[in-house]
VOGU-3710 file (C-alpha; in Angstrom, 3 decimals, decimal comma):
1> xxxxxxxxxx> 21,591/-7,649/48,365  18,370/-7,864/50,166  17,241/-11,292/52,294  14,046/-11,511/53,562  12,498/-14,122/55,849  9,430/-15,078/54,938  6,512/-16,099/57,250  5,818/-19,711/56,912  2,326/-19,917/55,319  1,517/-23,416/55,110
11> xxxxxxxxxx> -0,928/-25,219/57,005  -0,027/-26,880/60,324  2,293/-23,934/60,288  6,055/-24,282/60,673  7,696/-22,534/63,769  11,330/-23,234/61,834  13,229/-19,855/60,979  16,185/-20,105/58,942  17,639/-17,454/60,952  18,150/-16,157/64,355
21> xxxxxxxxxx> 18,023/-12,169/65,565  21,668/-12,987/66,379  22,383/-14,483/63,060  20,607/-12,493/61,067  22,738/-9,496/62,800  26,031/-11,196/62,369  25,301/-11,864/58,137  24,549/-7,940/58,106  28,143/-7,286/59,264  30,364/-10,449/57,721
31> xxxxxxxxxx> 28,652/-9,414/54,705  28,760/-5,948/53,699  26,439/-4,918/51,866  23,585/-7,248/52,430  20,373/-6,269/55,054  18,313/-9,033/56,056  14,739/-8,107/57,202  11,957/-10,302/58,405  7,726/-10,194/57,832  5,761/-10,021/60,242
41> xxxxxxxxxx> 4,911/-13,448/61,669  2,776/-14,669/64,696  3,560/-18,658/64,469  7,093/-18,662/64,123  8,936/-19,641/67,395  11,522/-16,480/67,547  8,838/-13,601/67,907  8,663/-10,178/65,992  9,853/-8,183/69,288  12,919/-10,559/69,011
51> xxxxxxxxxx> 14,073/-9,951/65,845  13,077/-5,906/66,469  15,261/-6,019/69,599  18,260/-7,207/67,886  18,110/-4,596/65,187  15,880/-6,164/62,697  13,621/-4,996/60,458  10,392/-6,237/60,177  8,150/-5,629/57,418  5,104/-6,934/56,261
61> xxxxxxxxxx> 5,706/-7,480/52,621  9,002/-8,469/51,195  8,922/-6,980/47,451  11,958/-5,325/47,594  13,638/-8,418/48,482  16,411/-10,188/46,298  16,326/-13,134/48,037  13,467/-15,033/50,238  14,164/-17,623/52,233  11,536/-19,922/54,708
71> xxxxxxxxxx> 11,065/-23,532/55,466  8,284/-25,071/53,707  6,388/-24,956/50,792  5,428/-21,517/50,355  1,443/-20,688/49,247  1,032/-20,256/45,276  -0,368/-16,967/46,079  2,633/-15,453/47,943  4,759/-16,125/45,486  6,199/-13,074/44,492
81> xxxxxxxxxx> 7,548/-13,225/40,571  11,232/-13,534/39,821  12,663/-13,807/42,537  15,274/-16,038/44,259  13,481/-18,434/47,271  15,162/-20,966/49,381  12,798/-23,618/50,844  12,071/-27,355/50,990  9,198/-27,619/47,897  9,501/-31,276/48,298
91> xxxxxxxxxx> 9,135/-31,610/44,520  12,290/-33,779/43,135  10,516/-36,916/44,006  7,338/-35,424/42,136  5,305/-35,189/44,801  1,863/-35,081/43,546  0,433/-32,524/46,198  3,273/-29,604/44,980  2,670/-30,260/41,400  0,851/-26,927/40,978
101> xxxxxxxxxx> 3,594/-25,224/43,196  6,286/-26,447/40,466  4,395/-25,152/37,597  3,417/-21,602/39,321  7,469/-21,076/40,107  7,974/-21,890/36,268  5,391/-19,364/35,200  6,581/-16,760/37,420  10,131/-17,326/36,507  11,048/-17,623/40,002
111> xxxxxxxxxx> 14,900/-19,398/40,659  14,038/-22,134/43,777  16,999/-23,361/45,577  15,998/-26,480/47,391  17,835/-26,977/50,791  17,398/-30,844/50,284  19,473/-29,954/46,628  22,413/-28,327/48,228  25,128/-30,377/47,602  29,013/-30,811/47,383
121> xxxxxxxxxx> 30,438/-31,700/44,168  30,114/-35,515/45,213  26,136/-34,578/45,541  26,389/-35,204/48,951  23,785/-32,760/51,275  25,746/-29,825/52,838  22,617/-28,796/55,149  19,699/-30,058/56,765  17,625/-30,532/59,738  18,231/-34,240/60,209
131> xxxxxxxxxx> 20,289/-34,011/63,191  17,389/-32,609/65,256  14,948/-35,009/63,948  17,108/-37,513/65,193  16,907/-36,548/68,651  13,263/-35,943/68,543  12,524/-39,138/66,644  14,097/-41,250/69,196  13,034/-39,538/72,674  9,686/-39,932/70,710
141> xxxxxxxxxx> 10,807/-43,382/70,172  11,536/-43,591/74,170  8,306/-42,277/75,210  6,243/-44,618/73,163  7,455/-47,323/74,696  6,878/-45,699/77,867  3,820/-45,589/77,245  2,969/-48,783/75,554  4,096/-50,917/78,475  3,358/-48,126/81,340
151> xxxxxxxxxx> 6,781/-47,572/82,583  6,509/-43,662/82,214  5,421/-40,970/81,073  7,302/-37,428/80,561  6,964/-34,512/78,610  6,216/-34,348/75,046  9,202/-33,028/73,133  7,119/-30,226/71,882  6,133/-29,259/75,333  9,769/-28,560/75,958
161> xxxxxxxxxx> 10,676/-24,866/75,478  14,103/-26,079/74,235  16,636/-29,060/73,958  17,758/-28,155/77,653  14,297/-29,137/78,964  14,683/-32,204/76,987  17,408/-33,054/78,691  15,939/-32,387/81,724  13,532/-34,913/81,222  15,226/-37,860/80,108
171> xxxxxxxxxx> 17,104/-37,997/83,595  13,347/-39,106/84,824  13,370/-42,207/82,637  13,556/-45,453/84,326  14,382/-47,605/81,133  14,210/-51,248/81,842  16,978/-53,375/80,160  15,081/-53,129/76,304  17,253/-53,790/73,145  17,265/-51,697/70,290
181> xxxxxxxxxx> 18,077/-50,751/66,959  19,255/-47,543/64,997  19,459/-47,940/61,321  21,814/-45,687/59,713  24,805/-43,409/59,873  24,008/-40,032/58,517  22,938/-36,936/60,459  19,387/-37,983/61,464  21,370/-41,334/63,333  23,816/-39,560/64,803
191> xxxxxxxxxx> 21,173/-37,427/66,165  19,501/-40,483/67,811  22,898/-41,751/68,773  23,350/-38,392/70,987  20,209/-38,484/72,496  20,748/-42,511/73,646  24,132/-40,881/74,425  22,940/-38,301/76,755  20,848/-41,456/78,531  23,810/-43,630/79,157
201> xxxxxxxxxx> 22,534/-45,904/77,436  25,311/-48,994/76,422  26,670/-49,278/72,962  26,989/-52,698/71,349  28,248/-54,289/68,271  25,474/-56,051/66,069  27,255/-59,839/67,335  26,985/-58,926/71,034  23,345/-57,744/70,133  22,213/-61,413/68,571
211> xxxxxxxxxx> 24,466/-63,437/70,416  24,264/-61,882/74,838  21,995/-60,983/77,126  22,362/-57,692/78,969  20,708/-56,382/82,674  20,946/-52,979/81,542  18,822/-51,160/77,837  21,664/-51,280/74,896  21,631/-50,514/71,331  23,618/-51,171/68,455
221> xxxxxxxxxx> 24,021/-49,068/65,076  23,614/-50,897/61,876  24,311/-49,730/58,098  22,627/-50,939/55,279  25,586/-53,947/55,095  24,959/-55,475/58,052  21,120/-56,289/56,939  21,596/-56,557/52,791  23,280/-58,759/50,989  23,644/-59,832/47,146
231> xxxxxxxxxx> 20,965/-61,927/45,293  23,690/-63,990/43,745  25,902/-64,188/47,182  29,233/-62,552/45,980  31,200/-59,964/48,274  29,519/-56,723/49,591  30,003/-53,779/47,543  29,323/-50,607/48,525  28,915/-49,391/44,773  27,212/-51,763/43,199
241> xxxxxxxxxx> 24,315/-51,668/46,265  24,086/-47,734/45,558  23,966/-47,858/41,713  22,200/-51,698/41,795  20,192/-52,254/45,261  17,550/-54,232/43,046  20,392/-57,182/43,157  20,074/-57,670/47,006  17,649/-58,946/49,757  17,584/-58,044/52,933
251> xxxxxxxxxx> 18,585/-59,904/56,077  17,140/-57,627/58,556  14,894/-60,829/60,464  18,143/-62,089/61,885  18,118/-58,741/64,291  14,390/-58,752/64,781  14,166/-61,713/67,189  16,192/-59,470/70,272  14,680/-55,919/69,007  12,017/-54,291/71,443
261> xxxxxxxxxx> 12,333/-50,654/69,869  13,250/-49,851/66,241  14,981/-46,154/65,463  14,640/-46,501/61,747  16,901/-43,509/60,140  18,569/-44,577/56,771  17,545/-43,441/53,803  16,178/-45,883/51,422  15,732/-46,393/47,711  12,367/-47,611/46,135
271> xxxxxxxxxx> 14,436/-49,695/44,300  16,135/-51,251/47,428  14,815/-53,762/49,584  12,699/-53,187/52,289  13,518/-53,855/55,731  11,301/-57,064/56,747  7,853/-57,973/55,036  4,387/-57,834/56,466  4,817/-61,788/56,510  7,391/-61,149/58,521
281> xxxxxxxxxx> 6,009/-58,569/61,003  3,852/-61,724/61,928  6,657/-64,287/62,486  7,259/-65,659/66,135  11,006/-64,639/65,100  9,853/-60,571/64,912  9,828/-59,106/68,552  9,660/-55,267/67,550  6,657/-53,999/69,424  7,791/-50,163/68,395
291> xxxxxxxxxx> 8,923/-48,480/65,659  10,290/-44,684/65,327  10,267/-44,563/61,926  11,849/-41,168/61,177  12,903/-41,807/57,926  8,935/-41,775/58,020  8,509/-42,973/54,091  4,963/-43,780/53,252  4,636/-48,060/52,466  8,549/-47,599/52,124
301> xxxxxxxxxx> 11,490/-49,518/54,014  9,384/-50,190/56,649  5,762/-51,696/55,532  3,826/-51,014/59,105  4,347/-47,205/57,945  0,864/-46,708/56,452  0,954/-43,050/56,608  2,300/-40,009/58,335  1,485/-39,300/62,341  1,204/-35,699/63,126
311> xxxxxxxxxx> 3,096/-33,502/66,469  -0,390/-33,715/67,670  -0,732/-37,549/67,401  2,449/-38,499/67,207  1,261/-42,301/67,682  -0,760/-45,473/65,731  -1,037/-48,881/66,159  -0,374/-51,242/62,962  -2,250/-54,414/63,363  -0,583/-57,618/62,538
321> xxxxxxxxxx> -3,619/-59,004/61,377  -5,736/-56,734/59,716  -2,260/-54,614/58,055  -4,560/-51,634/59,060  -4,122/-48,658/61,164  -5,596/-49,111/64,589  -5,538/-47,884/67,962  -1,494/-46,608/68,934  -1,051/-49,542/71,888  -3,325/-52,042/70,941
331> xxxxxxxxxx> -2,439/-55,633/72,087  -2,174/-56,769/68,635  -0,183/-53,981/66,892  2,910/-52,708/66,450  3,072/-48,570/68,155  4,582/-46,729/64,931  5,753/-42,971/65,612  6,071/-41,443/61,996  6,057/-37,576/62,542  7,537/-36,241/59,060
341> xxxxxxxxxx> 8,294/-32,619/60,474  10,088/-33,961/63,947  12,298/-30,634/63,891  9,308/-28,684/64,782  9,114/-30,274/67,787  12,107/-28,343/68,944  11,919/-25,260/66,715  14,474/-22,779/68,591  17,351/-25,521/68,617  16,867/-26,798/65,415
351> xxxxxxxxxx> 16,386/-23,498/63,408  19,732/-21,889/65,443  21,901/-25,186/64,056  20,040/-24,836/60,481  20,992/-21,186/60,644  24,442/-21,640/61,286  25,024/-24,217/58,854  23,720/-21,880/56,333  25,731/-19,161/57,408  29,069/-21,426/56,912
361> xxxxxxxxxx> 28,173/-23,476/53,642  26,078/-21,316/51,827  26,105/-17,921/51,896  29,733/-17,465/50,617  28,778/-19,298/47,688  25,134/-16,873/47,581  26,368/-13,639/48,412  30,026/-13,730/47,365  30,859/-16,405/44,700  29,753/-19,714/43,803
371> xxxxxxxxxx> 33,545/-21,002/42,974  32,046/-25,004/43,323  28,408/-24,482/41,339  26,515/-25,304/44,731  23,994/-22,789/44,058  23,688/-23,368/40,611  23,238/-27,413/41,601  21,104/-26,858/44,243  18,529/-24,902/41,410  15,894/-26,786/39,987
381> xxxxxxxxxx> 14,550/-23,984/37,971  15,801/-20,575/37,082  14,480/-18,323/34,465  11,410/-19,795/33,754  12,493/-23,263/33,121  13,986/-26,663/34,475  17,607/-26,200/35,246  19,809/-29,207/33,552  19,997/-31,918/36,911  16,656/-31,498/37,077
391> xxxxxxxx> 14,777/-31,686/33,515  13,755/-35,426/34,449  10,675/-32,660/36,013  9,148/-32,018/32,629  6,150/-34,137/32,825  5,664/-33,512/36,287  5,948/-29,836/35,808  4,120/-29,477/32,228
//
């Protein structure tokens, strides 16, 4: 079995590998048998020499490959016909822009395995770069309020050559005694949890955050129960709000009066409620003045997300008035940080993690045997066609 590790092709590149020299080294002996080799790449973070230095081929085409494996969306024209890749095509929500990817990997009967689509047998995600974004999201978070009020100003977290640096910097932040907010309690939150973590900064329960006052910058955690309830007031259920969230209404605007920073990272269901209402964003009772929305979905759970904010600009301002885009600390807006790649701000860390998490939860099933299905679930085509979980693709994909 042959892996090969593709250069990342689309366009602002991704710096991501799925695999380390040291990694890639280590698969080559746990798994007899199998030879990993990389093309030739000059945007990825871990450099050619690298990879060369640790005993690893690299070639510029990868037609003798078995397997390819990148990050994103690879270009319809590298495509290379019936093969098995491994990337996020950010296609199961029928993305419009990858429509024409879907249908070229159906006519060149090419298996994709979608990271996002590796799951357990309870379809819960096995991989993922959420941790890391996370962490980025939230020092991003940090810095735009920083910068909104002038308190500081450090390093971007893409200026940093590595989480360590990171670190480094948040031991110059002066925070003053702010209150904020993390939604969620998957991966991307706990990543955000560890970086407020590696500040010091206090934990609180959602009471203590409505009901005290504090001399020192706190936070509290909050899962979709503490700001949903039902329509028709029975008990929370956990079930119902997964298979029914059209039969609640949120209840987010009793946190929003003590909230200076928002670190928005639950997932969210079109179907669900969203967080507050642009009515709302205007009430004397909302006192968010920035949001790190790293869930980051477009006029989703939170409606001051207009669009996508780049590394580059990481920063815009959502006016209260207008419910337009304008300048990133303008008096009347709210600062919105909505960076959909955040991992790429710290490329070597996150693709090291992604790597090893790979290594542990998926290659046994790839290169030995697939005893649970999670390859086969984790296909949305193979063969030439729609696998079975995903045939609700035919219209996008015909």
């Amino acid at each position: 079995m042959k892996i090969g590790i593709i250069k990342e092709g689309k366009n602002p590149p991704d710096r991501r590998v799925p695999f380390t020299p040291t990694q890639c080294k280590y698969i080559m002996e746990f798994f007899p048998g199998t030879e990993v080799v990389v093309q030739s790449s000059t945007v990825r973070v871990i450099k050619d020499e690298e990879y060369k230095n640790a005993g690893i081929k690299v070639v510029n085409d990868l037609n003798d490959c078995d397997i390819i494996m990148g990050i994103k969306e690879v270009p319809l024209d590298d495509l290379l016909p019936g093969k098995k890749y491994f990337f996020f095509s950010h296609t199961i929500k029928k993305q419009p822009h990858n429509k024409e990817l879907m249908k070229t990997v159906l006519k060149k009967r090419i298996q994709l395995i979608d990271y996002e689509c590796l799951t357990d047998e309870e379809f819960n995600r096995v991989i993922g770069f959420g941790h890391y974004a996370g962490i980025v999201g939230a020092y991003n978070g940090l810095l735009g309020y920083g910068m909104k009020y002038n308190l500081f100003k450090t390093k971007r977290a893409v200026e940093c050559h590595d989480k360590d640096e990171l670190i480094e910097e948040l031991k110059k932040i002066n925070l003053p005694n702010l209150k904020m907010i993390v939604t969620g309690n998957g991966r991307v939150a706990n990543g955000a949890i560890e970086l407020l973590g590696l500040l010091r900064i206090r934990r609180i329960t959602p009471y203590e955050f409505t009901h005290y006052t504090f001399r020192e910058p706190t936070y509290t955690q909050l899962d979709s129960f503490n700001y949903n309830e039902r329509l028709d007031g029975t008990p929370w259920n956990w079930g119902d709000f997964f298979k029914y969230p059209e039969k609640f209404r949120s209840t987010f605007m009793k946190y929003t009066r003590w909230c200076d920073l928002l670190i928005h990272c639950s997932f969210w269901d079109p179907r669900a409620p969203r967080l507050f209402s642009k009515e709302e964003m205007r009430s004397p009772e909302f006192g968010i003045s920035v949001i790190a929305d790293i869930s980051c979905d477009i006029n989703g759970s939170n409606p001051s997300t207009l669009k996508a904010s780049t590394i580059a600009e990481p920063f815009y301002g959502y006016d209260l008035i207008t419910e337009q885009v304008t300048e990133p600390f303008a008096k009347n807006a709210v600062t919105v940080m909505a960076v959909d790649n955040l991992p790429c701000e710290l490329p070597r860390n996150a693709s090291e993690d992604f790597g090893k998490e790979l290594i542990e939860k998926v290659l046994p099933s790839l290169l030995v045997k697939d005893e649970t299905n999670l390859i086969e679930r984790g296909s949305i085509t193979k063969e030439g066609k729609l696998t079975k979980r995903f045939e609700y693709l035919n219209d996008y994909a015909s």
